[in-house]
C-alpha positions as CSV (number, residue, x, y, z in Angstrom):
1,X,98.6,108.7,64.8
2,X,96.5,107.5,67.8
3,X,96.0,103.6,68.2
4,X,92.2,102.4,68.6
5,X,91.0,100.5,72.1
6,X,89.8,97.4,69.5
7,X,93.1,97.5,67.9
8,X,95.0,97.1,71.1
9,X,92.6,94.4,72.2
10,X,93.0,92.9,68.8
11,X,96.7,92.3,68.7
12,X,96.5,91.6,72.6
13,X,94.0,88.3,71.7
14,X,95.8,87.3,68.4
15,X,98.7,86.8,70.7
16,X,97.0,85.5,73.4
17,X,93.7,84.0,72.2
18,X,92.0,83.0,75.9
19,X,92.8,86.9,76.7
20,X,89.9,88.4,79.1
21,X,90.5,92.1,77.6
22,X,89.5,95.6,79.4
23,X,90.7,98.9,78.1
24,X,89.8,102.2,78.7
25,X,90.9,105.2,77.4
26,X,92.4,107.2,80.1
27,X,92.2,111.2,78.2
28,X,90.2,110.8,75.3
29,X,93.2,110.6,73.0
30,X,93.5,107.4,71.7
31,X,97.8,107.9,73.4
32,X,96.9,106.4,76.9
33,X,95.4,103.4,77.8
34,X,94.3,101.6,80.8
35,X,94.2,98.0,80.1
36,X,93.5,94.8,82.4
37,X,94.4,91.6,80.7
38,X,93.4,88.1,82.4
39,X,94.7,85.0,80.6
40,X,95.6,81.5,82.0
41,X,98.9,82.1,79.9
42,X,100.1,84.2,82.7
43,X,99.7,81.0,85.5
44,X,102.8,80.6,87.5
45,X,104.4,83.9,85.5
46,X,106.3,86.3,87.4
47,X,104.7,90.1,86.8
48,X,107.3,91.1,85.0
49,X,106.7,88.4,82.4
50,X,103.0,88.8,82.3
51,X,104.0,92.2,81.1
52,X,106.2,91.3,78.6
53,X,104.1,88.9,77.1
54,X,101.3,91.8,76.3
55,X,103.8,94.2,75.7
56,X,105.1,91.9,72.7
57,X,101.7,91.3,71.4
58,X,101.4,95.2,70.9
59,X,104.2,94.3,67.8
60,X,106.5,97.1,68.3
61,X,103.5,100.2,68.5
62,X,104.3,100.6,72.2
63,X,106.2,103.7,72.1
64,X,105.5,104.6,68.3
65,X,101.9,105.0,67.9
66,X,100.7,103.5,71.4
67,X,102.4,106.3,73.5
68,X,101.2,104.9,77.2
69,X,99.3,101.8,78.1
70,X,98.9,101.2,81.9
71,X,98.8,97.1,82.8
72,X,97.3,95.1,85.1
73,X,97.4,91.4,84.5
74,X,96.5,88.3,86.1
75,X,95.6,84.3,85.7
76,X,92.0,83.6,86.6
């Protein structure tokens, strides 16, 4: 079962509630996302972390029902 952009942005903001949120949905499919997230959480973060820290948000549907998600992320 496909995963809806406002569900993704939804868990993404619960998790991170200053979350500046863009998705888009790369083939129509609701499997593969493009997704910018800009957060002051991320200041002084390495990538990698960033990543993680959206990546845990997503509560374990990265990989089930979330099949690809491409991130960007930045601090303001």
């Amino acid at each position: 079962m496909a995963m809806q952009a406002s569900e993704i942005e939804a868990y993404i903001r619960k998790a991170i509630p200053d979350a500046v949120v863009r998705i888009e949905d790369l083939a129509g499919d609701g499997d593969h996302y493009a997704c910018t997230v800009i957060s002051e959480a991320f200041r002084g973060l390495s990538r990698v972390k960033q990543h993680k820290l959206v990546y845990n948000s997503l509560e374990g549907h990265m990989g089930g029902t979330l099949h690809a998600l491409a991130l960007q992320t930045a601090a303001p």
